[in-house]
C-alpha positions in Angstrom: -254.1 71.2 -19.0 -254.0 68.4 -17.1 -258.1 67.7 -17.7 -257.1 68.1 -21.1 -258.3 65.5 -23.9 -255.1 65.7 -25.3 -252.8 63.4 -22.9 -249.1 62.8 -23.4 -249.1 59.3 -25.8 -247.1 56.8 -24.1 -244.1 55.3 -25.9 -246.2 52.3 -27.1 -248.9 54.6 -28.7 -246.1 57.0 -30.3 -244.3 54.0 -31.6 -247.4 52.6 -33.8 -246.8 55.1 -36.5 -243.7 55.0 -38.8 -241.2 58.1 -38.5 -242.3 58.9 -42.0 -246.0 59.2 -41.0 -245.7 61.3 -37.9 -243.3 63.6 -39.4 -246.3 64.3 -42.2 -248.8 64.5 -39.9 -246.6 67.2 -37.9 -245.7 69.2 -41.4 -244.8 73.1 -40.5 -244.0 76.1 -42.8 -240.4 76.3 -41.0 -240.0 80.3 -42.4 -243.4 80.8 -41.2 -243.5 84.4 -39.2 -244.4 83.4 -35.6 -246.3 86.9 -34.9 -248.2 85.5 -37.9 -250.0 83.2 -35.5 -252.4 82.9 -33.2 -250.1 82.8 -29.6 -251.9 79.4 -28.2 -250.8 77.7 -31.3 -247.4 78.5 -31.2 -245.3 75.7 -30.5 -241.8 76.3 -30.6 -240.7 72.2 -29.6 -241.5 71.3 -33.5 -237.5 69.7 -34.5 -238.2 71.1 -38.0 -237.6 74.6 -36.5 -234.7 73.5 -35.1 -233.3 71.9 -38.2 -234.0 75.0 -40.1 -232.4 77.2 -37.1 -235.7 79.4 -37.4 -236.7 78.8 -33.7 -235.3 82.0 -32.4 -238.2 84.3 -33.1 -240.6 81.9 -31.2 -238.8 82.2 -28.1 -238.3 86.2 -28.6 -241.8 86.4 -29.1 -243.0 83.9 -26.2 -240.2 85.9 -23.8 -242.4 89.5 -24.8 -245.7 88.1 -24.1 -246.3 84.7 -22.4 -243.0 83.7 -21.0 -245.0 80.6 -19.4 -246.8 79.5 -22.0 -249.4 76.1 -23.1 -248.9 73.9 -26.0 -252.4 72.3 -25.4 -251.6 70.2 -28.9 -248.1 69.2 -30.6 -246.5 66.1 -31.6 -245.3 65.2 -27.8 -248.5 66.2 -26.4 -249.8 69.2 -24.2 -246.5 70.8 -22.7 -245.1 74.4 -20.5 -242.7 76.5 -22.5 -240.8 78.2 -19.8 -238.5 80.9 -21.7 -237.0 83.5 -19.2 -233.9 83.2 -17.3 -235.2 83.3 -14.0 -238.3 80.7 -14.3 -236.4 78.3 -15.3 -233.9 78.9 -12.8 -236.5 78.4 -10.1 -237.8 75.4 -11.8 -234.2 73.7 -11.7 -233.2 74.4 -8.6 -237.0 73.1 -7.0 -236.3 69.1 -7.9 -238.8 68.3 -5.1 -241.7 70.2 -7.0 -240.8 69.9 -10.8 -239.5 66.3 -10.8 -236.8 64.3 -13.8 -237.8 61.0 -12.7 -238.5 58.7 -15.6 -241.1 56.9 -13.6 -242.6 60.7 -14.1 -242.4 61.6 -17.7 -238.5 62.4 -17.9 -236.4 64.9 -18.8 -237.4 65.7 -22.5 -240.2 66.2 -24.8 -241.6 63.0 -26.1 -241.3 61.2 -22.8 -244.2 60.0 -21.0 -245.2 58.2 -17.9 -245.5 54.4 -18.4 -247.3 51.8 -16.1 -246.1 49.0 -17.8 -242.6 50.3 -19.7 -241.2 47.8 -21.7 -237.6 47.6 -21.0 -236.7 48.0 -24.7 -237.4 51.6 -24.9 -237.6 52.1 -21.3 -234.0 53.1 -20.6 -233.5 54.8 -16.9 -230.3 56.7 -16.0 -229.6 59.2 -13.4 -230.4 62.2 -14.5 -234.0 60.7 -15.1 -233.7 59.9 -11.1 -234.9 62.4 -8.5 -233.0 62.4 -5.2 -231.5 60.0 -3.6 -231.1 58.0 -6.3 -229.8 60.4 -8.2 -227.6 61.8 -5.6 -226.5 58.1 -4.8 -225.4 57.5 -8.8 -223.8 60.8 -10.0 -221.2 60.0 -7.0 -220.1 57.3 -8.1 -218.7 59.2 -11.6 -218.3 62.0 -10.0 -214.9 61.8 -9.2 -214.1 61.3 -13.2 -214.6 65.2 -13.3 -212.8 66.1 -10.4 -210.6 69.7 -11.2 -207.4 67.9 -9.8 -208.2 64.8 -12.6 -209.6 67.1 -15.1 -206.0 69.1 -14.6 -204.1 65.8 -15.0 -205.8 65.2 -18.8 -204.8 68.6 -20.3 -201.7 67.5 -21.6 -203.1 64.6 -23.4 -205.7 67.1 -25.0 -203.2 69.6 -25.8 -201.7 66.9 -27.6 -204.7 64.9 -29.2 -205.9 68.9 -30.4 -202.8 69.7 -31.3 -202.2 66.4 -34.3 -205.9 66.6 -35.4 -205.3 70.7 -36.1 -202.1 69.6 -38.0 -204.0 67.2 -40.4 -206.3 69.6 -41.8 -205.9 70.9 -45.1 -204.9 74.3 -45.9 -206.9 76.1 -48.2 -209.3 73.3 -48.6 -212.7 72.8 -47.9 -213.9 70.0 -45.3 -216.2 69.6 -42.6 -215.2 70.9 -39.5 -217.8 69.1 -36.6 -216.3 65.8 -38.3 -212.4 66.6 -39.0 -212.2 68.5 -35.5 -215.5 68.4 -33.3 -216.3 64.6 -33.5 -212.9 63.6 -33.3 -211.5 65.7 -30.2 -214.5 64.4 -28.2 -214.8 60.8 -29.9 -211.0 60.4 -28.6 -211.5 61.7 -25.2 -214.8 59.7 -24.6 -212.8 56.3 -25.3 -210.1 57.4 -22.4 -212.9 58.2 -19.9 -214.5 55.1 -20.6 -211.4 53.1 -20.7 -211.7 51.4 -24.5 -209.6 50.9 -27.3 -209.6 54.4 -29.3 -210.1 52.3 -32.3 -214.3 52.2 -31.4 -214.5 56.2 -30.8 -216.4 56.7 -33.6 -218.9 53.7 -32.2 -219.4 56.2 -29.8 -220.3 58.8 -31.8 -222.4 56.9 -33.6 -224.5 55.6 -30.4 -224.5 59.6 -29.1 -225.7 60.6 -32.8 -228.6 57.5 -32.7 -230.2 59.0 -29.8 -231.2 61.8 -31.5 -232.0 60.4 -34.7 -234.5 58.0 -33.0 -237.6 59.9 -34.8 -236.3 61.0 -37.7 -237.2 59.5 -41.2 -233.7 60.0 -43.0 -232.3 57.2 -40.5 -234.6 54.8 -39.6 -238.0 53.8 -40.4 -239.5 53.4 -37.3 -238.3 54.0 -33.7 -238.0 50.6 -32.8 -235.1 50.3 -35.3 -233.2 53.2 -33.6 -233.6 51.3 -30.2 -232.3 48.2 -32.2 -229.6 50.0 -32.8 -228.6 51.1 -29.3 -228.8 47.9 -27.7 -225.5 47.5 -29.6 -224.5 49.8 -27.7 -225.8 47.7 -24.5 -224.1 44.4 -26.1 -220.6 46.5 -26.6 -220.0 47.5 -23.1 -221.4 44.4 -21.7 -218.4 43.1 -22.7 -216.1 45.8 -20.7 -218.2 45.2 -18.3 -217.4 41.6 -17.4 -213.5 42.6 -18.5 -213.4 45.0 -15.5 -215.5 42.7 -13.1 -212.9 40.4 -13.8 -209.9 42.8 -12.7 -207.7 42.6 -9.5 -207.7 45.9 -9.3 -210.3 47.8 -10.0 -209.2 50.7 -12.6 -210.3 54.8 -12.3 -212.2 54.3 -16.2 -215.9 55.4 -16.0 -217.1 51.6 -16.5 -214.9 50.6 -13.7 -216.6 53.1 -11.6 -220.0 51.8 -12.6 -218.9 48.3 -11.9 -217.7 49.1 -8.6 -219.9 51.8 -7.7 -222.7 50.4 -4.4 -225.3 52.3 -6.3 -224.8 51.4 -9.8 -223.4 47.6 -9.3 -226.1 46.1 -9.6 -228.0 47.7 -12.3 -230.5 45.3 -14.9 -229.2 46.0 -18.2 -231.7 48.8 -19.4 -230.7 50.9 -16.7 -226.7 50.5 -17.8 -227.1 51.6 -21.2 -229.3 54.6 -19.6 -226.3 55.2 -18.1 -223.9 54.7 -20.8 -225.8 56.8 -23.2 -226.1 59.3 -20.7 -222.2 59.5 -20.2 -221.5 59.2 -24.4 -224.3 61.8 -24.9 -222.9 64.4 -22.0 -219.8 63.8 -22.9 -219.9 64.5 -26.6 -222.7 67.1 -27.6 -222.1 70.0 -25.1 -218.1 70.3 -26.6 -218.9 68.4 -29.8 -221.5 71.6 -30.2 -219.4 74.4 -28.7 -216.7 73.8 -30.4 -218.5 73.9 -34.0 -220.9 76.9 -32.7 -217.7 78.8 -32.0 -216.6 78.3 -34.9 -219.7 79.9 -37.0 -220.4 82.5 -33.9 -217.1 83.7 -34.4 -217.1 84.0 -38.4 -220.6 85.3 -37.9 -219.3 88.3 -35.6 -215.9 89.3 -37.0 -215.4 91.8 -34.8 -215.3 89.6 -32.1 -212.8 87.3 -34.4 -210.9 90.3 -34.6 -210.9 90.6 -30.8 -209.5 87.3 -30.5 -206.8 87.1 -32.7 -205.9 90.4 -31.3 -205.9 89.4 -27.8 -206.0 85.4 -27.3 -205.8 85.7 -23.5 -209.3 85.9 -23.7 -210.0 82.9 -24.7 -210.5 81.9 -20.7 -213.5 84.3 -21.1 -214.8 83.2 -24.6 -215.3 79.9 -23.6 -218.5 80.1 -21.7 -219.9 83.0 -24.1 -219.6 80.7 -26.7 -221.7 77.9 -24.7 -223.9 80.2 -23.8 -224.5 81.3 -27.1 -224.6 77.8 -28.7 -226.6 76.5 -25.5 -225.8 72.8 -26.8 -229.0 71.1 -24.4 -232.1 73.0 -26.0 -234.0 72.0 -23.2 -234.8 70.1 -20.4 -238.4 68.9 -19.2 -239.7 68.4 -15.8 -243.4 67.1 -14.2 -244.9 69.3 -11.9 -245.6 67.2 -8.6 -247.9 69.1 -7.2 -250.4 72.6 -8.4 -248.6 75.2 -8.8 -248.1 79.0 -10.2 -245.5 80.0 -12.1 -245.3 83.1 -14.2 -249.4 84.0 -13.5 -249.9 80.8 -14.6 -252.0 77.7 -13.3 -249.5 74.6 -13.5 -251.2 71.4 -12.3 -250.0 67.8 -11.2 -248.9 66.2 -13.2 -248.3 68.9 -16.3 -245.4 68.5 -18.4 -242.9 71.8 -17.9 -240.4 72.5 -20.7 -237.1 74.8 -19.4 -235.7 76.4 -22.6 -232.0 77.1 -21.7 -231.9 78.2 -25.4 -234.4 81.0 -24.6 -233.1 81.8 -21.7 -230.0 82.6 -22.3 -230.8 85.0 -24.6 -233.0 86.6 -22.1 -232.3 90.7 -21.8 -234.1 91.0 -18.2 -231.1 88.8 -17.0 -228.1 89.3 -19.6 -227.3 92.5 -20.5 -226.8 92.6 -24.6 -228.1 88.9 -24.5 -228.6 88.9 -28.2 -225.2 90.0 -28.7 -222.0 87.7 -28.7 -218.9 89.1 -26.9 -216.2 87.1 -25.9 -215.2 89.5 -23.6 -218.4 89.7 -21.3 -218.5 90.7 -18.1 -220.1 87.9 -15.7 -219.9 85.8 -18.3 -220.8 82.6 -16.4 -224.3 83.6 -15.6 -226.0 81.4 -18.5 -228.3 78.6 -17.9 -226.6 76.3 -20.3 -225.1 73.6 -17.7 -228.2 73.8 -15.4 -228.4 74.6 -11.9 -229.1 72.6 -9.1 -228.8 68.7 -8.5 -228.7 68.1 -12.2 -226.2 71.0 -13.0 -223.8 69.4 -16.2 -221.4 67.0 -14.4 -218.9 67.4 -17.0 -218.9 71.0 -17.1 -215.3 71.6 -16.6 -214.2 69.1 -18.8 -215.9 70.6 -21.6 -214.6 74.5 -21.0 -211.5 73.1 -20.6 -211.6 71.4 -24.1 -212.8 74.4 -25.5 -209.9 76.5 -24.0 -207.2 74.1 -25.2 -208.6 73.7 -28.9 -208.7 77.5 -29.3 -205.4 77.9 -27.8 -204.1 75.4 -30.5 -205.8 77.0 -33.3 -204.8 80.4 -32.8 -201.1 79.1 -32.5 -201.5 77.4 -36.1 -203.9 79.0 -38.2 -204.6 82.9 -38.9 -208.6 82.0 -39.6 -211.1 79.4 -39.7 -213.1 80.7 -42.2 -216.9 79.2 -42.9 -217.4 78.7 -46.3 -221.1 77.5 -46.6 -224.2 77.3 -44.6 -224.3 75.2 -41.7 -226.7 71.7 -41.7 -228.4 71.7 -38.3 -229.6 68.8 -36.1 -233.1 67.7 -36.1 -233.7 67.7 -32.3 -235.3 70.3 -30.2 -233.1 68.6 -27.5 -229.6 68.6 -28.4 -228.8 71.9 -30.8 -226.3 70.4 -32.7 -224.6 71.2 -36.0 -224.0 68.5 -38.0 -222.0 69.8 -41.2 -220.1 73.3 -40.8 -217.9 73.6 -44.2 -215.1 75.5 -43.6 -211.4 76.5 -45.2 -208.7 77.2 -42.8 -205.7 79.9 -43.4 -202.3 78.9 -42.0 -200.5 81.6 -39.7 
């Protein structure tokens, strides 16, 4: 691949064309059967699939009969679908030989080594970092997600869950990721940072811009989506220089940054990196389970029977239903060196995609894998927090969200039924669901 013609475009090249015009020259029959076509054409990255939720098949099919598989030609440029549980796996747990550094091409489709990146668009944080810098950043957050600090928020989430369950309306239909998903997460991403809970939803906004970068319906061209997240930059400039200015420095997330001997001295592209890394981590994994339990659940009422039945096992559900959501799609690697993988020839320099979606639907390594049962057995073997250096930092946060918000909505409401077909995300990144329309039935 890497002799190829067809090289990665650099941001600069991808950004001459409006949103509108690359999206049309990337047109795809979304309902299209993917046995239908020819197997080196298949290219299962296209975010139309994913807004249309018909990507499954493509990785079903690419799991049967090229689990390591070349996209010489797509939209972000020639790219390695890896799809099975255990390839990827290897891949993420070998940061020295399949590389996230930004320098390098990144950690997602669309991304692309720059000589000359212009610090606009060019927006480093640390899990675009190999090791040590990487290593040397994460610490200083680390201690944010903590099990004895994580422990120490659950009553304020008990109680934040609890008052947004008690607003909804009975009988009524509204939008659940917005009445209950975004607000749960909006609230807890303003304590971690330390902000007024007034600007949550400033934060959700900057977490949703990041994904809506390409897309037409939003903004014209990316360079207005970029515009818009330097807001973000200009916001917490501002908190920065408030907590610079403190006698004592506080345990907030920007406080830590501010502090922090790897992250002090950051130039200001790297700090919103680092911002949007924290507001995006922080919102789309629960954001995203807690909606995708919601339709897994009404989607499999047997296992909503199961529940009701028997809510001890909602310790147990939890990770089923990230698994089965898998919230981050993907992440993307370089290969730094040639290598095989799969009976395939990787070279320097390729661009290797690690489907987490795919793989966690992988029989070889989940038994019943297309099945969803919230009472699994080894139900934490999934791929959808990563493994390795880059494993989710927030992972326990985000079950423990989960576990509290299910807790509090078996204790008030018999069923949340959905009432209407969900509106999906259009990102091959971040599966989200953006409208879920439910009714919910009190106790």
């Amino acid at each position: 691949m890497s002799d190829a013609e067809n090289k990665p475009l650099t941001q600069a090249e991808m950004f001459q064309k409006t949103n509108k015009e690359m999206t049309a020259e990337w047109a795809i029959d979304v309902d299209q059967d993917p046995y239908g076509i020819a197997l080196e054409e298949l290219n299962p990255a296209h975010p139309l699939l994913f807004e249309a939720n018909t990507m499954m098949p493509y990785f079903e099919r690419l799991r049967a009969e090229s689990p390591v598989h070349l996209c010489a030609d797509s939209q972000f440029g020639p790219y390695w679908s890896v799809t099975k549980f255990e390839d990827i796996k290897y891949i993420d747990t070998h940061e020295k030989i399949f590389s996230s550094d930004i320098k390098n091409g990144g950690i997602r489709l669309g991304q692309a080594p720059d000589p000359e990146p212009d610090p606009m668009f060019h927006l480093p944080m640390f899990i675009m970092e190999d090791p040590p810098k990487h290593d040397e950043q994460r610490k200083v957050v680390a201690p944010k997600f903590t099990p004895r600090y994580i422990a120490e928020l659950a009553d304020l989430i008990r109680s934040r869950a609890g008052t947004i369950l008690d607003e909804l309306p009975l009988g009524e239909e509204f939008n659940w990721v917005r009445s209950v998903s975004v607000e749960l997460t909006g609230q807890m991403l303003a304590t971690l940072f330390g902000i007024p809970q007034e600007d949550r939803h400033n934060l959700i906004h900057w977490s949703d811009t990041v994904e809506r970068i390409g897309d037409p319906e939003y903004f014209d061209t990316p360079q207005e989506g970029f515009q818009e997240l330097w807001k973000c930059w200009e916001y917490f400039d501002a908190v920065w220089k408030e907590r610079q200015a403190e006698t004592e420095p506080g345990n907030d997330l920007i406080s830590m940054l501010v502090h922090g001997e790897a992250t002090k001295n950051m130039p200001p592209n790297e700090y919103l990196g680092n911002i949007l890394l924290l507001i995006v981590g922080g919102n789309d994994t629960t954001r995203n389970s807690i909606s995708g339990g919601v339709l897994a659940l009404n989607e499999n009422p047997g296992e909503y029977e199961k529940l009701t039945a028997n809510p001890e096992i909602i310790p147990n559900m939890v990770p089923e239903i990230i698994r089965w959501q898998s919230p981050v799609a993907h992440m993307t690697r370089t290969a730094m060196e040639d290598i095989e993988l799969g009976g395939k020839n990787i070279k320097k320099g390729d661009k290797v995609v690690m489907w987490y979606l795919s793989g966690n639907r992988d029989e070889d390594a989940i038994e019943n894998a297309n099945q969803f049962l919230i009472d699994r057995k080894n139900v934490r073997q999934h791929l959808a927090f990563g493994f390795g250096v880059h494993r989710c930092v927030g992972n326990r946060l985000a079950e423990m969200q989960l576990t509290i918000v299910w807790e509090e909505i078996l204790k008030r409401f018999s069923r949340v039924e959905v009432v209407g077909e969900p509106q999906y995300l259009k990102s091959s990144f971040i599966r989200g669901i953006r409208e879920l329309p439910v009714v919910v039935h009190g106790a």
